[in-house]
N, C-alpha and C positions, 0 to 999 in steps of 0.2 A: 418713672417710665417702666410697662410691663414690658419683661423681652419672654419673645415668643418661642418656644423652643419650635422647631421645626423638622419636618420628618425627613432622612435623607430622601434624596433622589433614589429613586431605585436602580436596578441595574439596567444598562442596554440590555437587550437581546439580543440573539443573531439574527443576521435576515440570510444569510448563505448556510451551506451543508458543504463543507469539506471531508471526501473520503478516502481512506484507505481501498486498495484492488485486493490483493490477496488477504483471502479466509475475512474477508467485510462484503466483497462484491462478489466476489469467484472464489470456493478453493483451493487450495495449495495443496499436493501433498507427493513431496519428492521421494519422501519415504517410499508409497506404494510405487512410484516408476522404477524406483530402486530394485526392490524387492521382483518386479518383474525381469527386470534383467539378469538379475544375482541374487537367483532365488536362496541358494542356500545362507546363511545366517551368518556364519563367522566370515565367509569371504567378502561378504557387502559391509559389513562392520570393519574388516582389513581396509577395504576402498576406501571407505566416509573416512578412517581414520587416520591412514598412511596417507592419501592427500592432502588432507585437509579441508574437504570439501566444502564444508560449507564458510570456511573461512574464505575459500576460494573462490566459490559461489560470490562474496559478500564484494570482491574484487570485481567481478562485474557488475552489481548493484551499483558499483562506484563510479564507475566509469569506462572500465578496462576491455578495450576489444577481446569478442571472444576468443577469434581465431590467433591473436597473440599469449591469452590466456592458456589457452588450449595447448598451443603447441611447445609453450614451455613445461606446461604440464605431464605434458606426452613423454617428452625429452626425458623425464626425470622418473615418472614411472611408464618406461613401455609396454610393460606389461596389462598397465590399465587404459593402453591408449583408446584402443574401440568405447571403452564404456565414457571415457572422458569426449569424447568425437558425439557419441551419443546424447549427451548432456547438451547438445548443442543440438542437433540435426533433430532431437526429438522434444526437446524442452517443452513446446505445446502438451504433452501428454502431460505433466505434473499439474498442469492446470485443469481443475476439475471442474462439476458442473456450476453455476450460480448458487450464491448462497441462499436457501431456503426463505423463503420470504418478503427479501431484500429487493431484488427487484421491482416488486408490487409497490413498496415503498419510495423507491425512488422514481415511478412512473406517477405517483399522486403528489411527491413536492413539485416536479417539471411542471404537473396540470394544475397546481396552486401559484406557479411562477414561480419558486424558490431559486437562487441560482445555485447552480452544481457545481463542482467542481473535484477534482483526487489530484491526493500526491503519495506517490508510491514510490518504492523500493523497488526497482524493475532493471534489469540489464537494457540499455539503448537498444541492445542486436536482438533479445528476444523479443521486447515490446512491441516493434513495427509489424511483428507477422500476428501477435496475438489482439491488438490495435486493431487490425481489418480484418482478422475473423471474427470480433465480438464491434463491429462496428455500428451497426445497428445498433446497439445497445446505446454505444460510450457517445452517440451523436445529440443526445440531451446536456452532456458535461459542454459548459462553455471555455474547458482550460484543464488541463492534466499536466501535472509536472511529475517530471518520470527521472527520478536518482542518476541512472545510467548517462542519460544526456546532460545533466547539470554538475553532475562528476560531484555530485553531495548527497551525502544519506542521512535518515532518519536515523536518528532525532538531532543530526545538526541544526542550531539555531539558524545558520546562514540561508539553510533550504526552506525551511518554516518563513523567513523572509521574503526569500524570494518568489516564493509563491504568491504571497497574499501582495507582494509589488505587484506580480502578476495579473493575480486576478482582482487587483483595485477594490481591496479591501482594507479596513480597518482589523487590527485581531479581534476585537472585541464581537467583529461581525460572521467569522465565521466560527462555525460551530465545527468540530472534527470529531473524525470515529476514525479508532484503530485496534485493530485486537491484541496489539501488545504495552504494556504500561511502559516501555521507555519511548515509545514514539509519544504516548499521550502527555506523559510528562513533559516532554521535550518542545510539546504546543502550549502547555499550561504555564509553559517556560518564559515564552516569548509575548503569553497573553490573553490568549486562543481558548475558548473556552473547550473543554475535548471529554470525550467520553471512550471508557476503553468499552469496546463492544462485545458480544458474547451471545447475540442473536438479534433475530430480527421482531422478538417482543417486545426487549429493551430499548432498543433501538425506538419502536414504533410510541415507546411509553417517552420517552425524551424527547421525541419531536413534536410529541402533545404539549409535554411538559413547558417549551421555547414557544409555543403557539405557530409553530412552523405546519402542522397536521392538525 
């Protein structure tokens, strides 16, 4: 009896596009809000590091209401309370214009049928006002899961989870982009095939690549 040897199965591909918002869709850059407010160097550096800002920051990523954030924060430095008030009242400004490119690319998966979707690292309390100013946009995603309201951040596996419950996928079926390697790893974790991103060439050469473009 000849035995046949046989060639595997090749891999699925995705049929979805899962994304990251900040510095994939939109940039980020709390730095330059900073910098506008506290222009000089060593006292914006005293802020970031006598609060602990961005660890703090990372407290509403998670779930934590602002105004409870805030006003423990106040409490403990008064001195920096306006600019922590600020953090709040202006957070839209850290968000800068769309990411070069990116767009265009995401207007040609929607007009291929692709289905959309993002899971971000977002506060609940800023996302709802930067949501309807960019809504037009974000009205092709059939699903965003936003850290702030699920009270879980990236790259927890349980958020990765509950997304893809969400958006009634398989992991194997969506594809993600994020521009920092512990989110990507954190989906590569769970299953997800993921790409850390870095522009919108790359980007546009991987979704050739998936036969998604």
């Amino acid at each position: 009896m000849t035995v046949v040897n046989q060639a595997p199965a090749p891999s699925p591909r995705p049929t979805a596009v899962i994304f990251d918002v900040g510095n994939v869709l939109y940039g980020w850059d709390p730095e330059a809000f900073l910098a506008r407010q506290i222009p000089e160097d060593e006292r914006r550096l005293a802020f970031i590091e006598e609060t602990g800002l961005w660890d703090w920051h990372d407290s509403l990523d998670g779930g934590r209401p602002f105004d409870e954030a805030a006003a423990e924060l106040s409490e403990k430095f008064p001195d920096y309370a306006a600019h922590i008030a600020a953090w709040g009242a202006r957070f839209g400004e850290t968000i800068t214009d769309p990411v070069r490119g990116v767009h265009a690319l995401v207007a040609a998966l929607d007009a291929r049928g692709v289905p959309l979707f993002a899971i971000t690292n977002f506060s609940a309390d800023f996302w709802k006002p930067f949501h309807a100013r960019e809504a037009a946009f974000f009205r092709v995603f059939r699903d965003i899961v936003v850290s702030g309201e699920e009270k879980l951040l990236k790259p927890d596996p349980a958020l990765y989870y509950r997304a893809l419950d969400r958006f009634g996928l398989q992991p194997h079926e969506a594809l993600f982009f994020d521009d920092r390697w512990i989110n990507v790893r954190g989906a590569e974790a769970v299953g997800m095939p993921a790409h850390l991103f870095t522009g919108a060439q790359e980007l546009h050469q991987r979704l050739q690549a998936e036969g998604l473009l």
